[in-house]
MDTraj code that builds the backbone (N, CA, C; nanometers):
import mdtraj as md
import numpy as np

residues = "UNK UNK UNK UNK UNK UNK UNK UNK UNK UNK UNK UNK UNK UNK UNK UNK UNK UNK UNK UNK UNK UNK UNK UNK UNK UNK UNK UNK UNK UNK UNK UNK UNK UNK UNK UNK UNK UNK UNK UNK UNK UNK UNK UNK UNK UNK UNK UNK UNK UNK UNK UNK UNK UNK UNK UNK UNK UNK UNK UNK UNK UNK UNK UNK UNK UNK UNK UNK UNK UNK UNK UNK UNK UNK UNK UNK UNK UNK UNK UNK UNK UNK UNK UNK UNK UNK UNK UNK UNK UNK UNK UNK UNK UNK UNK UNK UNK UNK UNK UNK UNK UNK UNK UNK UNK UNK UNK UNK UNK UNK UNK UNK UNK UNK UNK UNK UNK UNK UNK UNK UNK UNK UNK UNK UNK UNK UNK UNK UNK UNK UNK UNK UNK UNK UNK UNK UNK UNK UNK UNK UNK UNK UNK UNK UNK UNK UNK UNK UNK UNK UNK UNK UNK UNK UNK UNK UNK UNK UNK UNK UNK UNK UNK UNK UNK UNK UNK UNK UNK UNK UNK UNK UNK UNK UNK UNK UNK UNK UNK UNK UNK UNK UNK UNK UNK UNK UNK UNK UNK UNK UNK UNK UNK UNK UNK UNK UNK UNK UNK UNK UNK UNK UNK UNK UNK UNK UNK UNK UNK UNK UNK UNK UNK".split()
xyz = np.array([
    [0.0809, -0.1212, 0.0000],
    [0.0000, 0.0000, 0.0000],
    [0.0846, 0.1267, 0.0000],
    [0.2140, 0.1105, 0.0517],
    [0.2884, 0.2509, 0.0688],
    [0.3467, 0.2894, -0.0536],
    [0.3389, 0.1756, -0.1957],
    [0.3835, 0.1995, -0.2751],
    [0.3089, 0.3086, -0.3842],
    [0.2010, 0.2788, -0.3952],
    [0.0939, 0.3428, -0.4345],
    [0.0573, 0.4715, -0.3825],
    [0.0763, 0.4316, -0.2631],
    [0.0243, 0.6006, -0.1658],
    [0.1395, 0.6873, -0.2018],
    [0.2736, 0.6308, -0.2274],
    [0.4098, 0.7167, -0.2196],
    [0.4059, 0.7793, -0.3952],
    [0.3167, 0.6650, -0.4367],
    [0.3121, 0.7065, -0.6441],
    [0.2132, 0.8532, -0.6620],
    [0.1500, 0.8054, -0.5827],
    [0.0312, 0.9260, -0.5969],
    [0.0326, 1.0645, -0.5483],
    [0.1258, 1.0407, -0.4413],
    [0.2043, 1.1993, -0.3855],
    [0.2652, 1.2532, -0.4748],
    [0.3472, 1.1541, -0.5638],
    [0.4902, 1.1860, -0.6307],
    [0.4360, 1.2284, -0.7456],
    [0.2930, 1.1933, -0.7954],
    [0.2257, 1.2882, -0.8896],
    [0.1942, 1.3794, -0.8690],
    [0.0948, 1.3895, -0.7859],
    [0.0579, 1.5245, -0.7287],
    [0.1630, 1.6101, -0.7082],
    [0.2264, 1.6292, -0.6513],
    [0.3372, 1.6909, -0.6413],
    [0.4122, 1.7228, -0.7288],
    [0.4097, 1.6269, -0.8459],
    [0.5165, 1.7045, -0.9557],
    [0.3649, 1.7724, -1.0801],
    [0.2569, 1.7241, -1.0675],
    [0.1403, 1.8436, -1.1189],
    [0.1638, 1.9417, -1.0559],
    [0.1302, 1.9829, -0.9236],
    [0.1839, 2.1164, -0.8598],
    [0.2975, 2.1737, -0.8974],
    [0.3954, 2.1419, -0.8882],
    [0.5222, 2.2151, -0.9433],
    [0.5201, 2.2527, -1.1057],
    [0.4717, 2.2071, -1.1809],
    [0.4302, 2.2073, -1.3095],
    [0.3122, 2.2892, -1.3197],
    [0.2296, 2.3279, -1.2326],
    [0.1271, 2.4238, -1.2707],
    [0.2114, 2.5380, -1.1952],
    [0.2539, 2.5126, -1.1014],
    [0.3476, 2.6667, -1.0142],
    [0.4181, 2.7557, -1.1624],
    [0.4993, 2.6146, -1.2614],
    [0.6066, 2.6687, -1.3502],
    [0.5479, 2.7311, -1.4555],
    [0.4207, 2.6900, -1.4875],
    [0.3562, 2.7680, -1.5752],
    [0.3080, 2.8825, -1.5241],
    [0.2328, 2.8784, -1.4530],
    [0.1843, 3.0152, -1.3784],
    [0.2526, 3.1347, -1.3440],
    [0.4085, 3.0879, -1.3152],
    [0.5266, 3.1767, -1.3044],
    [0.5549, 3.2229, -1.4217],
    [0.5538, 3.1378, -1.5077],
    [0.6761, 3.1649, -1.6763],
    [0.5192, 3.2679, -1.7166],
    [0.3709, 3.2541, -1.7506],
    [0.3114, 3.3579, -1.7914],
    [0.3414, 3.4705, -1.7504],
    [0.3248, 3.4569, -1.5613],
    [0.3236, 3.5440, -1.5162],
    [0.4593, 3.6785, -1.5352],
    [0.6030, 3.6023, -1.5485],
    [0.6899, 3.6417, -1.5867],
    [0.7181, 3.7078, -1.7366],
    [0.6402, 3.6357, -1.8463],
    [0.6216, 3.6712, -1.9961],
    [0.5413, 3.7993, -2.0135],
    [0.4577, 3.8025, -1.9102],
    [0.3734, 3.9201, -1.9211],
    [0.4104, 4.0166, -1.8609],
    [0.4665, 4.0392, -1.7515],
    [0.5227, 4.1356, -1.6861],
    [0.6396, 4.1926, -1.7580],
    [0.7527, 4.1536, -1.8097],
    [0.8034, 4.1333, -1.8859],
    [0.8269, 4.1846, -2.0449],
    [0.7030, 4.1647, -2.1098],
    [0.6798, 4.2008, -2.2198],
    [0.6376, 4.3323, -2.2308],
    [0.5388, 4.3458, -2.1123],
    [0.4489, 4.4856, -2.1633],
    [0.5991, 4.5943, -2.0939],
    [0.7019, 4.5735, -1.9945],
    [0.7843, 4.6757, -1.9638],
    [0.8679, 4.7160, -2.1176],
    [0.9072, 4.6143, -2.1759],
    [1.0150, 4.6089, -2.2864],
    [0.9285, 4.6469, -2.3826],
    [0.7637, 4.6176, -2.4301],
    [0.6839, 4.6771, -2.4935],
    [0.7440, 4.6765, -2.6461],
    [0.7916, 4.6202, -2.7199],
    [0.8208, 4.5797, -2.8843],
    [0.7466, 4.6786, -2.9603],
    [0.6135, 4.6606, -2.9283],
    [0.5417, 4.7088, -3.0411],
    [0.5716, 4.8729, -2.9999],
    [0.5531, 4.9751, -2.9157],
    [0.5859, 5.0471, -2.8369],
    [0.6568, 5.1059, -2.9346],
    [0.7907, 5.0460, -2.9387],
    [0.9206, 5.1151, -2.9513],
    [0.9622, 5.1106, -3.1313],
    [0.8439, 5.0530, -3.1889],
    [0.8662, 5.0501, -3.3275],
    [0.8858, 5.1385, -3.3913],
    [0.7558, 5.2917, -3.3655],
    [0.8338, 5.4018, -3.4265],
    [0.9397, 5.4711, -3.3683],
    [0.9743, 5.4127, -3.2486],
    [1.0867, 5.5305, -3.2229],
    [1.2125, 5.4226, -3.3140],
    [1.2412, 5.2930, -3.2709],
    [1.3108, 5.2357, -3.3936],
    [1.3718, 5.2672, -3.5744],
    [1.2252, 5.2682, -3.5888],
    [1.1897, 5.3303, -3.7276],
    [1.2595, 5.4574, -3.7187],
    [1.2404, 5.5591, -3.6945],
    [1.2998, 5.6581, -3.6675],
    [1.4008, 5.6848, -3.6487],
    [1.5101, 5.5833, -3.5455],
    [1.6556, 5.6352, -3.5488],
    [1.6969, 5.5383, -3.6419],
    [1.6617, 5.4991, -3.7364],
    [1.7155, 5.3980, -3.8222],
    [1.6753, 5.4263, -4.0292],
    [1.6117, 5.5162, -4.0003],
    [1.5624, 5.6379, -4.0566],
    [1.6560, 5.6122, -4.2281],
    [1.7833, 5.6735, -4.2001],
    [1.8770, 5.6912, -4.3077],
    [1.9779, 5.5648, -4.3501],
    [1.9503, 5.4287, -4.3138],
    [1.9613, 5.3156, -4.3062],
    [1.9359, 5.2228, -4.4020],
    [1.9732, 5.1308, -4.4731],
    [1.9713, 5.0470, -4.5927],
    [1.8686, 4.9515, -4.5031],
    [1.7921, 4.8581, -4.5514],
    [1.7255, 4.7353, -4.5279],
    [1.7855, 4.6391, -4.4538],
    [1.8776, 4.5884, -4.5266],
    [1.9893, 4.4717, -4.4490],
    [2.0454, 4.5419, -4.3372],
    [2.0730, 4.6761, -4.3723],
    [2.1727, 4.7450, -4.1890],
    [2.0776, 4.7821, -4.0908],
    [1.9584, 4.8036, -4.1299],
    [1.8584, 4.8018, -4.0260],
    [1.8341, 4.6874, -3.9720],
    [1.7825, 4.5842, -4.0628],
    [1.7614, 4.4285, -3.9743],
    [1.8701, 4.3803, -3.9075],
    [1.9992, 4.4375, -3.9573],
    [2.1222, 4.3567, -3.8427],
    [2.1448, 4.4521, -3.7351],
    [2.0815, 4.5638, -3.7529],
    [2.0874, 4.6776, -3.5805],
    [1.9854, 4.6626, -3.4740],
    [1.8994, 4.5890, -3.5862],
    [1.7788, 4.5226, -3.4446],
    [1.7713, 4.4140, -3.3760],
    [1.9158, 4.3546, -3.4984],
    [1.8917, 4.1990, -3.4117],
    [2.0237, 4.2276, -3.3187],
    [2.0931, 4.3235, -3.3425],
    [2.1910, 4.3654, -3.2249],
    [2.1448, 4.4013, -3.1385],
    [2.0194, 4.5153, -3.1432],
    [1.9360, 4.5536, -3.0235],
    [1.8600, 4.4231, -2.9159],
    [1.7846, 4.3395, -2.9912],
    [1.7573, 4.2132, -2.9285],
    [1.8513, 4.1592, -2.8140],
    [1.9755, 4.1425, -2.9209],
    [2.1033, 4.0478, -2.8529],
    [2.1632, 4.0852, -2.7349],
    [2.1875, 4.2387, -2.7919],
    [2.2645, 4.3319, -2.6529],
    [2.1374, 4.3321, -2.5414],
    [2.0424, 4.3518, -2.5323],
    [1.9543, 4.4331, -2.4764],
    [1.9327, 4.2647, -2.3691],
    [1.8610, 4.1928, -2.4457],
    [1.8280, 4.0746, -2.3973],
    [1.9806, 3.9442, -2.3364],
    [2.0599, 4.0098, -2.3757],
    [2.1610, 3.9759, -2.2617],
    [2.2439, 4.0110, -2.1403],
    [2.1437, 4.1816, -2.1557],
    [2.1941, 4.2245, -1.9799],
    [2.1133, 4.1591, -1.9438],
    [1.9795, 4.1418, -1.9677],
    [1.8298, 4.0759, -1.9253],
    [1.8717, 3.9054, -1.8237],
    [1.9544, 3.8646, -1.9258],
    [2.0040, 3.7283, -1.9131],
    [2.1061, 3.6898, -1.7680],
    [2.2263, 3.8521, -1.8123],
    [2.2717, 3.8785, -1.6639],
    [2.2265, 3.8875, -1.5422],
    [2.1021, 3.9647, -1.5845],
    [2.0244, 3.9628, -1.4192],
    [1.9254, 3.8757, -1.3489],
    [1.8917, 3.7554, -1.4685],
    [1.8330, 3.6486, -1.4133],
    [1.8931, 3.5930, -1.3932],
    [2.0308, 3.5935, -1.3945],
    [2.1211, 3.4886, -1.3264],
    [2.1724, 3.5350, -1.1899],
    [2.2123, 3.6869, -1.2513],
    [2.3396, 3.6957, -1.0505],
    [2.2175, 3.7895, -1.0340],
    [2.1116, 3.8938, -1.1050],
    [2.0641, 3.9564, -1.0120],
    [2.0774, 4.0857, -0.9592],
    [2.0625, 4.1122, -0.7911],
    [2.1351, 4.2296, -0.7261],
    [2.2666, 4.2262, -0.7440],
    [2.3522, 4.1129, -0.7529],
    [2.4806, 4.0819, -0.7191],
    [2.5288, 4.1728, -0.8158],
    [2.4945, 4.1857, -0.9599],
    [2.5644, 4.2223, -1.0571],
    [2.5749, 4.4148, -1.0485],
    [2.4536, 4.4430, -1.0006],
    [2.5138, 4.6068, -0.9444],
    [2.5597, 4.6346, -0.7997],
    [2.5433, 4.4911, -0.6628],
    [2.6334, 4.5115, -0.6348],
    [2.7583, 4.5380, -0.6205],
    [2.8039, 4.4162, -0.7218],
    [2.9967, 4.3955, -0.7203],
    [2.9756, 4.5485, -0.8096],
    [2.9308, 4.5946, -0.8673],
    [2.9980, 4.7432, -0.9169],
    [2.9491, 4.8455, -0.8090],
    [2.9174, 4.8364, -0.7233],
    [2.8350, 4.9507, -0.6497],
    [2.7384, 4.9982, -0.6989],
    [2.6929, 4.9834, -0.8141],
    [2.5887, 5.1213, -0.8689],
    [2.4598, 5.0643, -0.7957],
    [2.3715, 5.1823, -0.7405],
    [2.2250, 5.1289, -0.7202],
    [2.1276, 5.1514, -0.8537],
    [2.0241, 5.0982, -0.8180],
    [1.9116, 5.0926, -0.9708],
    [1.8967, 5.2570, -0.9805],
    [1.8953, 5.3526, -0.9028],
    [1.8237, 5.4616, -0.9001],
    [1.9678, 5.5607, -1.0272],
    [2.0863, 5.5326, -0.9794],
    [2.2017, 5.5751, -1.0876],
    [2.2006, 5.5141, -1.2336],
    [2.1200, 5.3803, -1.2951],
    [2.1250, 5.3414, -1.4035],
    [2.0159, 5.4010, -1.4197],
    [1.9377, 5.4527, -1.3229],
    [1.7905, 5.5193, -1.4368],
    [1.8761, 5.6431, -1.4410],
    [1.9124, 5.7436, -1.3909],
    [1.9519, 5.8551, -1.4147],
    [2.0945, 5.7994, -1.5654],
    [2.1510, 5.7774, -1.5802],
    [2.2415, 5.7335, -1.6440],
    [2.2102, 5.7010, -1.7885],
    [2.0612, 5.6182, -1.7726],
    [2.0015, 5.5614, -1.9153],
    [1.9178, 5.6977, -1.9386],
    [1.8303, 5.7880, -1.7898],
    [1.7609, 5.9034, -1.8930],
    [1.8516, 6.0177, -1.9624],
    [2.0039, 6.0335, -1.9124],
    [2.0577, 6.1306, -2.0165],
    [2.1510, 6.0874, -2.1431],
    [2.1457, 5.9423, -2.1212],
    [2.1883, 5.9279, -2.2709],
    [2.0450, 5.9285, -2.3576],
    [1.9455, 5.8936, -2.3075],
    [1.8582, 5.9033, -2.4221],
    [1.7938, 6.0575, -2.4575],
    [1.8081, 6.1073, -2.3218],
    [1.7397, 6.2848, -2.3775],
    [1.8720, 6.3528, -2.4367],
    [2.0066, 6.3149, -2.4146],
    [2.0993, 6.3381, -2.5360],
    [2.0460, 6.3458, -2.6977],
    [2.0344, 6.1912, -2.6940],
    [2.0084, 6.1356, -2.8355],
    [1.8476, 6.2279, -2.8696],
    [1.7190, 6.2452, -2.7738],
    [1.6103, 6.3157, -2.8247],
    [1.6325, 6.4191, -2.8976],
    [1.7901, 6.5200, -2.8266],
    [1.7991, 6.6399, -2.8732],
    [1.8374, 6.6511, -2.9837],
    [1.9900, 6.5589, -3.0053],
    [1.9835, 6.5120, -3.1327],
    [1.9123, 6.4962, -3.2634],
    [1.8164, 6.4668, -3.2367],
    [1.6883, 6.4070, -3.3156],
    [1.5949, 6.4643, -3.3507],
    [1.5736, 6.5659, -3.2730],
    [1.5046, 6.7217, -3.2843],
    [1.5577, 6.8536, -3.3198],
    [1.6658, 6.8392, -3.3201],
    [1.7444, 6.9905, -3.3293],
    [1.7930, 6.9578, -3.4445],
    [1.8633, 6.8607, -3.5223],
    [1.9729, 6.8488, -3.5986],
    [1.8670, 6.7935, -3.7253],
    [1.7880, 6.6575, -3.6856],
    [1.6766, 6.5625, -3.7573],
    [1.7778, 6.4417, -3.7555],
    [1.9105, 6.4284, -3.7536],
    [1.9245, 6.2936, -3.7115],
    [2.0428, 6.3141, -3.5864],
    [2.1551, 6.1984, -3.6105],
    [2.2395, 6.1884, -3.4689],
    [2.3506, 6.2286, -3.5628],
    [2.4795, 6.3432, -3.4578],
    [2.5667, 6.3903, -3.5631],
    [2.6476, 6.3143, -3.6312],
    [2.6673, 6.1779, -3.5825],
    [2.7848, 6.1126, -3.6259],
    [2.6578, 5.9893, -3.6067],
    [2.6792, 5.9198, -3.7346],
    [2.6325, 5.7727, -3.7765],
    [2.6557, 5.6977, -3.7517],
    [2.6047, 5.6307, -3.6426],
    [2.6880, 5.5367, -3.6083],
    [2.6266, 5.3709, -3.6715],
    [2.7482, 5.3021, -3.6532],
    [2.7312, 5.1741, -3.7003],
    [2.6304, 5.0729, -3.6952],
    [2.5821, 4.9933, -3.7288],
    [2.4689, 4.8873, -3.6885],
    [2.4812, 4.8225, -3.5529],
    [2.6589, 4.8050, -3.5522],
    [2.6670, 4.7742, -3.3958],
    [2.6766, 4.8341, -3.2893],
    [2.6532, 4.9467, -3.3232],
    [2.7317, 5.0228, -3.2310],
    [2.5819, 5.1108, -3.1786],
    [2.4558, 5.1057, -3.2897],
    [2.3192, 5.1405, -3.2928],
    [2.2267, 5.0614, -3.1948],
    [2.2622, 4.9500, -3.2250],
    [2.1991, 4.8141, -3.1734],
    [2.2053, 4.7874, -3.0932],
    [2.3146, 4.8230, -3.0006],
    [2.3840, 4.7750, -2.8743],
    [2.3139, 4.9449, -2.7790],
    [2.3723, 5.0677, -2.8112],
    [2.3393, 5.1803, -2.7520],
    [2.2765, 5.2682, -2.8213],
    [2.1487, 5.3024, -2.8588],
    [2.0458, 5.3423, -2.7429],
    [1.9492, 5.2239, -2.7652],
    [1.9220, 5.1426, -2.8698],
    [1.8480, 5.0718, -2.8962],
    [1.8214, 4.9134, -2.8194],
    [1.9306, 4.8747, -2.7630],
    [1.9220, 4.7421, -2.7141],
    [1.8944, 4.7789, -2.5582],
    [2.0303, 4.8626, -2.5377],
    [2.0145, 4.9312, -2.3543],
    [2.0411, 5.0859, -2.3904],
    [1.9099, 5.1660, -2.3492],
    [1.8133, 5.1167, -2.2422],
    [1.6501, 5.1382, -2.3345],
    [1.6804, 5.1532, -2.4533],
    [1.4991, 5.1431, -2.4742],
    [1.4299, 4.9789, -2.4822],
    [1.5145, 4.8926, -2.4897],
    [1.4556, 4.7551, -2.4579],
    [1.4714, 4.6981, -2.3170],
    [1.5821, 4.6618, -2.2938],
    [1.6444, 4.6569, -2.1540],
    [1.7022, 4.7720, -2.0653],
    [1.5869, 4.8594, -2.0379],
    [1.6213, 4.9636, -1.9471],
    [1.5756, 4.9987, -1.8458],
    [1.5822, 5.0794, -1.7322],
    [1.5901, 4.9888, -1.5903],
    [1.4383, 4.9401, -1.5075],
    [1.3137, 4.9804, -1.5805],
    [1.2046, 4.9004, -1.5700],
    [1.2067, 4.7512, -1.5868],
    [1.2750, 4.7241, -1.7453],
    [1.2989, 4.5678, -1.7837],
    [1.3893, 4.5287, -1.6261],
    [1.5013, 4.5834, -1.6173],
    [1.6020, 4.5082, -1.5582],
    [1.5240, 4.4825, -1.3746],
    [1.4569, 4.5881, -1.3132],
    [1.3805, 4.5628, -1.2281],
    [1.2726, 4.4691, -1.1926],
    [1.1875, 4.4509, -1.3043],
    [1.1107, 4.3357, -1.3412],
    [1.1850, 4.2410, -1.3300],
    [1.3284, 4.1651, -1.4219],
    [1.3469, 4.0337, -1.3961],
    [1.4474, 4.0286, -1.2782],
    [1.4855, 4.1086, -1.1868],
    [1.5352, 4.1415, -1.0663],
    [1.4170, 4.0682, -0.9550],
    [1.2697, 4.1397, -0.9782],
    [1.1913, 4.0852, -0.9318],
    [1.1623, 3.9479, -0.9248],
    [1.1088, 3.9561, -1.0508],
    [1.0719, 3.7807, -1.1058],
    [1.1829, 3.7032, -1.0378],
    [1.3319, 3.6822, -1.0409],
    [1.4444, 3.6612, -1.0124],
    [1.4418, 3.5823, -0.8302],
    [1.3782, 3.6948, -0.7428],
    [1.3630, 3.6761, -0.6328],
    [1.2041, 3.6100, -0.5789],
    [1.1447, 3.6296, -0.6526],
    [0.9796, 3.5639, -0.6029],
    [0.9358, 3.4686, -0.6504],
    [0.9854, 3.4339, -0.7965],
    [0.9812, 3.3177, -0.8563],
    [1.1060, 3.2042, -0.8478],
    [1.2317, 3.2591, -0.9175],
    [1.3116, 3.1562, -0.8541],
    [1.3969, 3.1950, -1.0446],
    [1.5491, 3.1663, -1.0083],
    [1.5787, 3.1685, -1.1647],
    [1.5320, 3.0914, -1.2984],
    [1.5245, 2.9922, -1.2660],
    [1.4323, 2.8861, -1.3837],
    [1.3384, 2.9920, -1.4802],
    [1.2304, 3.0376, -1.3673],
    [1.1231, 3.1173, -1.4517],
    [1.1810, 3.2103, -1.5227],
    [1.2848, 3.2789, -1.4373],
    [1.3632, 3.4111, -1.4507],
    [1.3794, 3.3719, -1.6316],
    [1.4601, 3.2916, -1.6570],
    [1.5496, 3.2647, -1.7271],
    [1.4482, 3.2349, -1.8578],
    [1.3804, 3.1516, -1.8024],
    [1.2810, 3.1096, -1.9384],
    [1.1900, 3.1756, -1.9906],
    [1.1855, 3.3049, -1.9158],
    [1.0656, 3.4347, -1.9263],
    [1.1691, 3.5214, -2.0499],
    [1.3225, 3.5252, -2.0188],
    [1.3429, 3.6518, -2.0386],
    [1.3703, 3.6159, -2.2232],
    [1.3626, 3.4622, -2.2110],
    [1.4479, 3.3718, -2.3470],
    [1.3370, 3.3980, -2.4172],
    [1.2172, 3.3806, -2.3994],
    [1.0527, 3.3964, -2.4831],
    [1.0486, 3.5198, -2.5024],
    [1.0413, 3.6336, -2.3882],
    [0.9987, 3.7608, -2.4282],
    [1.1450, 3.8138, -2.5542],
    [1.2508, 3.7539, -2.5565],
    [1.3532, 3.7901, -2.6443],
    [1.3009, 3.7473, -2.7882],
    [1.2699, 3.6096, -2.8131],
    [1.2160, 3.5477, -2.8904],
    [1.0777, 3.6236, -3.0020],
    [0.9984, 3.6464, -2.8365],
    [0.8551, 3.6921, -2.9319],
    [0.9258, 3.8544, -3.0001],
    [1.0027, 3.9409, -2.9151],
    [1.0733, 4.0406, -2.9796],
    [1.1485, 4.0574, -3.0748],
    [1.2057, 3.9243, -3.1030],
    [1.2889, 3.9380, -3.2459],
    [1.1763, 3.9279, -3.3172],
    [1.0868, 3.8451, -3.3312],
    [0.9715, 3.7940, -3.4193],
    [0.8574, 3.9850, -3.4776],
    [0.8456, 4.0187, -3.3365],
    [0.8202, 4.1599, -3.3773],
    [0.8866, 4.2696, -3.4743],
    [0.9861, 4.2691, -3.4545],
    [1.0835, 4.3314, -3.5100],
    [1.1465, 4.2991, -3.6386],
    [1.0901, 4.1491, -3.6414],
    [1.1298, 4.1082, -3.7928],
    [1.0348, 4.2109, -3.8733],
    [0.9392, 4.2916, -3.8679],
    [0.8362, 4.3289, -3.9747],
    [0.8508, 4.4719, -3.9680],
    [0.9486, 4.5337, -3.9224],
    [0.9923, 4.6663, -3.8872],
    [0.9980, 4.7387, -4.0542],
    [1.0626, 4.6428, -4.1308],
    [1.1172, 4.7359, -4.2644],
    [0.9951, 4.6683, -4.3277],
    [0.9094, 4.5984, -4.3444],
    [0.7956, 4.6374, -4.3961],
    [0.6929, 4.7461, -4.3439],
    [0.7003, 4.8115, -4.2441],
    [0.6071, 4.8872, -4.1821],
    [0.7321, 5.0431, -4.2752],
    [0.8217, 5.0321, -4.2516],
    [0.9585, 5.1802, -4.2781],
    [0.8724, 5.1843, -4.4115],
    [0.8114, 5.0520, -4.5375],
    [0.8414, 5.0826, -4.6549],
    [0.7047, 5.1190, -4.6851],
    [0.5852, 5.1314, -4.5955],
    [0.4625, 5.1318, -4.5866],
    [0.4353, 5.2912, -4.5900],
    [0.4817, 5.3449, -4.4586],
    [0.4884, 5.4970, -4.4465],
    [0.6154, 5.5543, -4.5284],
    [0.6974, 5.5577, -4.5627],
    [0.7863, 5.5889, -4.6837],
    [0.8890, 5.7035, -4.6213],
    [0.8958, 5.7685, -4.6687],
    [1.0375, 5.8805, -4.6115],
    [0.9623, 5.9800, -4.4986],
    [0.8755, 6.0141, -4.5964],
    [0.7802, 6.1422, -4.5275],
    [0.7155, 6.1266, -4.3957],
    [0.6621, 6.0194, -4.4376],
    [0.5636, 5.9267, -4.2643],
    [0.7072, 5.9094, -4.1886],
    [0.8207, 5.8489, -4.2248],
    [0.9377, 5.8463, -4.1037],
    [0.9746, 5.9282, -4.0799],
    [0.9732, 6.0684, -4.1509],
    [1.0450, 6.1296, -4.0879],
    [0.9565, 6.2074, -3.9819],
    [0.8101, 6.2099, -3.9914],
    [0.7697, 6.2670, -3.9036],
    [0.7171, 6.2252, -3.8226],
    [0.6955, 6.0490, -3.8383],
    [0.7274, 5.9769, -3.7027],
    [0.8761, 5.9947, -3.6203],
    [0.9787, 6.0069, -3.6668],
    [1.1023, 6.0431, -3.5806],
    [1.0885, 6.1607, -3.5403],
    [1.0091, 6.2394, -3.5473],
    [1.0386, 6.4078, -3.4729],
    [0.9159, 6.3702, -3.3516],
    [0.8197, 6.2957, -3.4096],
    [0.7241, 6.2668, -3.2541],
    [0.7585, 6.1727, -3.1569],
    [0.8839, 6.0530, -3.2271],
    [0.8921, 5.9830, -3.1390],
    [1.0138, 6.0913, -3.0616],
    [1.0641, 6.1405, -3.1285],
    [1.2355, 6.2478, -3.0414],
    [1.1329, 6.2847, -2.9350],
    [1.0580, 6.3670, -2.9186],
    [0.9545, 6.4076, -2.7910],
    [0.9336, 6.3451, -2.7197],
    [0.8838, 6.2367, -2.7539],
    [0.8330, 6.0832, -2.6679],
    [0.9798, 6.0095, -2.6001],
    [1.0991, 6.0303, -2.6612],
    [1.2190, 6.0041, -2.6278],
    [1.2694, 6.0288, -2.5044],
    [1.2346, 6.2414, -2.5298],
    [1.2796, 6.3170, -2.4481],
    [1.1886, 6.2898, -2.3081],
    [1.0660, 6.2468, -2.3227],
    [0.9846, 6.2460, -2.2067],
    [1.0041, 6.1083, -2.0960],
    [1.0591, 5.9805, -2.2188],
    [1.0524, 5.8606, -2.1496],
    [1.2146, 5.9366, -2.0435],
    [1.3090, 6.0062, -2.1500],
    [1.4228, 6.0416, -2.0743],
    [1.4514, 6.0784, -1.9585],
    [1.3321, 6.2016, -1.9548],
    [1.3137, 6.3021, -1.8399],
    [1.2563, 6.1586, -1.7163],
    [1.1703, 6.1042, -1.8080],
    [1.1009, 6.0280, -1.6283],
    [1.1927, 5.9236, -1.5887],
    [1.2866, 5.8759, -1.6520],
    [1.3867, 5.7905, -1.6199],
    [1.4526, 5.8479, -1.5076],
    [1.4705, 5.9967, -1.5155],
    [1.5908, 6.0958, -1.4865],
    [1.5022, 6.1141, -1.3235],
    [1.3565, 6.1550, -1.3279],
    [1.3397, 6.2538, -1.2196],
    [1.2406, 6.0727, -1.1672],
    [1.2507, 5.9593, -1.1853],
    [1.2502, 5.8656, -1.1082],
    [1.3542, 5.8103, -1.0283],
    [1.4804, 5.8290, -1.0881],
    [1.6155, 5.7608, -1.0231],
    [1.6670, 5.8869, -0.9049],
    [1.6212, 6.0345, -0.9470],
    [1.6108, 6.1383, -0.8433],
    [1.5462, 6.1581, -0.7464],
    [1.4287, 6.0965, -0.7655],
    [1.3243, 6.0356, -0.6270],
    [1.3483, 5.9341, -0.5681],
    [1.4087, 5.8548, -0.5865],
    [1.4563, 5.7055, -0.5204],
    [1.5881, 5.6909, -0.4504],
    [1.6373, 5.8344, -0.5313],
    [1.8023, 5.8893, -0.4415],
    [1.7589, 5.9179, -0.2830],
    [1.6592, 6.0539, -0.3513],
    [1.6464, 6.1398, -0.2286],
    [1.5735, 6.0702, -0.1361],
    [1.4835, 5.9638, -0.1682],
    [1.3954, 5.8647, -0.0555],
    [1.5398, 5.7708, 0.0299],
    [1.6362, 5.7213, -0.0814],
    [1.7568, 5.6485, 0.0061],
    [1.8299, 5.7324, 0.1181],
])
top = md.Topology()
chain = top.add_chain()
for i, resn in enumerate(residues, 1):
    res = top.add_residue(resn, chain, resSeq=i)
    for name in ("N", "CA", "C"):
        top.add_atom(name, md.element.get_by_symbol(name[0]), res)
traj = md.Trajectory(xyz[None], top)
């Protein structure tokens, strides 16, 4: 009889853990997704990518993905640890990520593009990967997830929401060839605003979280 009674725990028990892992990994995919927001960030994308060939755009987004979604990767693994061992607290990477990007807004508004062109990799990786994908909302979220769920979820949340984001982003230069020069360019002067604003609240959130420390 104890064999049976011991079979039937050992199910139950691994159903429970198996509905916990799902319930976590949604719960993690969704939280997750809507911070990093893909669809969101398409016209501002579109926009700094503006004066860009087809092929150098699709390889600056899949740099943005890569870079972006592998600090993501860093912090479902070590976590706090990783701005411990540098000292920085979260409240200095928001101030840090809002003036490189209200840099780049001004850029983008004053001039109509960035003064110096930079490379696909060099696009992909900064401003586009960190911090308008992985910037310090994303990195807080799987900080979270990280500690309440457990790394497993961490990890398998951040690999999907990367996934469904490349998949988004694959359709970027059909949307660039839809609205044409004119529609981008005056989607890039509304998203530069929208830039400058996500900038500013980056800036005067990491300034409230100083002065509360």
């Amino acid at each position: 009889m104890e064999e049976p009674a011991n079979y039937i725990v050992e199910c139950i028990s691994s159903r429970v853990m198996c509905e916990e892992f799902i319930l976590g990994f949604l719960k993690g995919v969704i939280s997750l997704f809507i911070i990093v927001d893909p669809f969101g960030n398409i016209p501002i994308f579109i926009g700094l990518t503006k004066d860009m060939g087809e092929d150098e755009r699709w390889r600056t987004f899949r740099n943005a993905v890569a870079a972006g979604f592998s600090l993501l990767l860093a912090f479902a693994v070590a976590g706090r640890w990783v701005l411990e061992i540098f000292g920085i607290r979260l409240y200095s990477f928001k101030i840090a990520g809002g003036a490189l990007l209200l840099a780049l807004a001004f850029d983008l508004l004053t001039k109509g593009k960035v003064e110096e062109k930079p490379s696909p990799e060099e696009s992909g990786v900064v401003p586009l990967g960190i911090p308008l994908l992985a910037g310090p909302g994303a990195i807080t979220t799987t900080i979270v997830t990280l500690e309440t769920i457990g790394p497993l979820v961490t990890l398998s949340s951040v690999l999907a929401v990367a996934a469904i984001t490349w998949l988004i982003l694959k359709f970027t230069s059909p949307i660039y060839k839809i609205l044409g020069k004119t529609g981008t360019t005056i989607i890039s002067k509304v998203m530069a605003m929208l830039l400058a604003a996500i900038a500013v609240q980056y800036i005067l959130e990491g300034v409230t979280e100083y002065l509360k420390s």
